[in-house]
N, C-alpha and C positions, 0 to 999 in steps of 0.2 A: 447439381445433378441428384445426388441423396436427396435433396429437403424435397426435389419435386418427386422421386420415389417414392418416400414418404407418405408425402400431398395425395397422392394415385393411389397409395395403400387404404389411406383412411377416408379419402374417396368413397373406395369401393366398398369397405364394411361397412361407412352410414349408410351406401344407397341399400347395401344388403338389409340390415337392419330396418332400415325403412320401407323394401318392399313386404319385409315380414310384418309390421307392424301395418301396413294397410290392407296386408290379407287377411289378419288375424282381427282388424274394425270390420272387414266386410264382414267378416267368417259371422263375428257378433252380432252387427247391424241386421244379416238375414236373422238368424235366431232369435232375435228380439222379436221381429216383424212376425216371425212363423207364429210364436206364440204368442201375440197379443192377438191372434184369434181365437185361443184359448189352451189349455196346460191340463181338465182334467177331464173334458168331456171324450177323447178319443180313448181312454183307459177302457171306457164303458164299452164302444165299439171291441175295444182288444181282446179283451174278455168274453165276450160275446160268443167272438169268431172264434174264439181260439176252444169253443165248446165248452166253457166254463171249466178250463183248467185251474187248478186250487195254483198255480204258480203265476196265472196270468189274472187273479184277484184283486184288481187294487187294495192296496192296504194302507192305515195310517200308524204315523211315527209320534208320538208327544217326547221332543225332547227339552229337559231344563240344564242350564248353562250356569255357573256358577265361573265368577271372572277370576277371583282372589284363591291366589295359593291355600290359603289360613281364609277361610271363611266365618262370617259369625257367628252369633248364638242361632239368629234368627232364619238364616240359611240352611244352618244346622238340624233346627227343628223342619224344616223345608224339605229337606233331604231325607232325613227320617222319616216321616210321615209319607213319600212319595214310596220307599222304600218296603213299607207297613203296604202299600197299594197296589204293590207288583213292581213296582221300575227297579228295573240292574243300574244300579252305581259302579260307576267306573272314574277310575283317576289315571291320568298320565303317568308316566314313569321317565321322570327326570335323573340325573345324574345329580352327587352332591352338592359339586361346583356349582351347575347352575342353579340349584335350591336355595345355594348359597347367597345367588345373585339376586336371585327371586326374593329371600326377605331383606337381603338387605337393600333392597328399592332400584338396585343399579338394573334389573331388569324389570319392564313394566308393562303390564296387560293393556293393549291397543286396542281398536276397531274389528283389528284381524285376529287377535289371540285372545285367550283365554287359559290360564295355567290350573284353575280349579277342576273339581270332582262335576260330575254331572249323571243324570240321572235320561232315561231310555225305558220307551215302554212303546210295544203295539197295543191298537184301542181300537175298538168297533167306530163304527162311525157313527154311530149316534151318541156315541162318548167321545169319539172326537170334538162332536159339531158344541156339543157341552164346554170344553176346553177354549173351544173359538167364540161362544158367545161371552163367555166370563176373564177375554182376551188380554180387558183393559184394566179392569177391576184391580189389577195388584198380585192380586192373591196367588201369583206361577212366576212374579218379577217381569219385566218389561218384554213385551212381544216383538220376536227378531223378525222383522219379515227380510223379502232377500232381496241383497241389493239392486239386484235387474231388473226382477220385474219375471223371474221365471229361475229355474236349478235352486241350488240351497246355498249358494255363496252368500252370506248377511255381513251386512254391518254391525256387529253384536251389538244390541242395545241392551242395558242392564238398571236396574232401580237402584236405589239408596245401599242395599244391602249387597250389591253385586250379582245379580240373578235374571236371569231371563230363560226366556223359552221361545221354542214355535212347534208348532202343527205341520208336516210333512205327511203328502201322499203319492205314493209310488204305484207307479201302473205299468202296460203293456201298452205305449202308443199307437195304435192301429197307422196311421198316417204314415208314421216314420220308420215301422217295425219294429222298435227295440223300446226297452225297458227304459223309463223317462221317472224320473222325480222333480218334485214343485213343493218347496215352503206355500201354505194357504197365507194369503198375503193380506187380503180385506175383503170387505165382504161381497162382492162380486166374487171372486174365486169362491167364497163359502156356496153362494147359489148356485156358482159351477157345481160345483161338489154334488149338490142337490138332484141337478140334473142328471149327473150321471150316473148316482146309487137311486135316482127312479128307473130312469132306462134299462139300471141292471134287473131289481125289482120286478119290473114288469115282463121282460125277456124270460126271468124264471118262476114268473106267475104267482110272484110273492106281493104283489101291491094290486088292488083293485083300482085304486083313485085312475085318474092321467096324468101319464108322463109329463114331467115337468118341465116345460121348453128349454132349449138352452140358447140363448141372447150372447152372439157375439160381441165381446167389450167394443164400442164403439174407439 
């Protein structure tokens, strides 16, 4: 009689767990789908409407990711020099124990973590779109894009020296109503981008050329 109680117990929290677990694939599988129609062209729309409020501006993010507690020489001049450029260096605040743990290898930077200093700047977007041409080149450590396909969750990718970076742009979703951020992923998102700093452009009669279509990703 217990073991079949039991049985019925843990019955009922897998199917629990399981119903959550396929609300939370659906919950995904729509979000994914919403935004492969696209992640930055309704920012332009949002903005727009919203009378060109200074809070409803898209704006972009350059941040660089440094993986190693103890970073190089090479990183080092990386950081400094971004520093010399405007970016806020910021570093985690660990506890000793774990610091501890940290050199002495028993704890180790993953896909998902990162325990080094990193570096934070807003950029115009024509100094963004600078940063996304020169992506691959090296020279900012390996480019994170995000694991989805849309938000900022990544698989940190890093070069030789433990560094990387990406390009984030934050808007006013018009679609959804609410404030939406996107890692620039490749270069269709950079075109997105394009399209939607024309349409702003031209809404405030700062661009003579024509608006530059925006091509849903097929």
């Amino acid at each position: 009689m217990t073991a079949d109680i039991t049985d019925l117990k843990t019955h009922r929290t897998r199917k629990i767990f399981q119903n959550f677990s396929n609300e939370t694939n659906s919950v995904f599988a729509s979000e994914a789908e919403f935004f492969q129609t696209g992640k930055f062209f309704a920012f332009a729309q949002g903005y727009i409407d919203s009378g060109f409020k200074p809070d409803h501006r898209p704006t972009f993010h350059v941040t660089v990711q440094c993986r190693d507690y103890a970073v190089d020489e090479q990183a080092k001049a990386l950081l400094a020099r971004l520093k010399s450029d405007g970016f806020k260096i910021e570093k985690q605040a660990f506890s000793k124990e774990f610091v501890k743990r940290i050199k002495s290898g028993e704890v180790k930077p993953d896909h998902a973590n990162a325990y080094g200093p990193w570096a934070t700047r807003e950029v115009e977007f024509d100094h963004a779109l600078r940063f996304l041409a020169n992506r691959e080149d090296g020279s900012m450590g390996a480019y994170q894009r995000s694991r989805y396909g849309f938000r900022t969750v990544s698989d940190y990718a890093y070069d030789a020296n433990g560094v990387g970076f990406n390009v984030v742009c934050c808007g006013y979703d018009a679609r959804r109503g609410r404030f939406e951020e996107h890692v620039v992923d490749d270069q269709y998102d950079v075109e997105e981008l394009c399209a939607m700093m024309s349409e702003i452009r031209a809404a405030l009669g700062d661009d003579d050329d024509d608006v530059v279509a925006f091509r849903p990703r097929l």
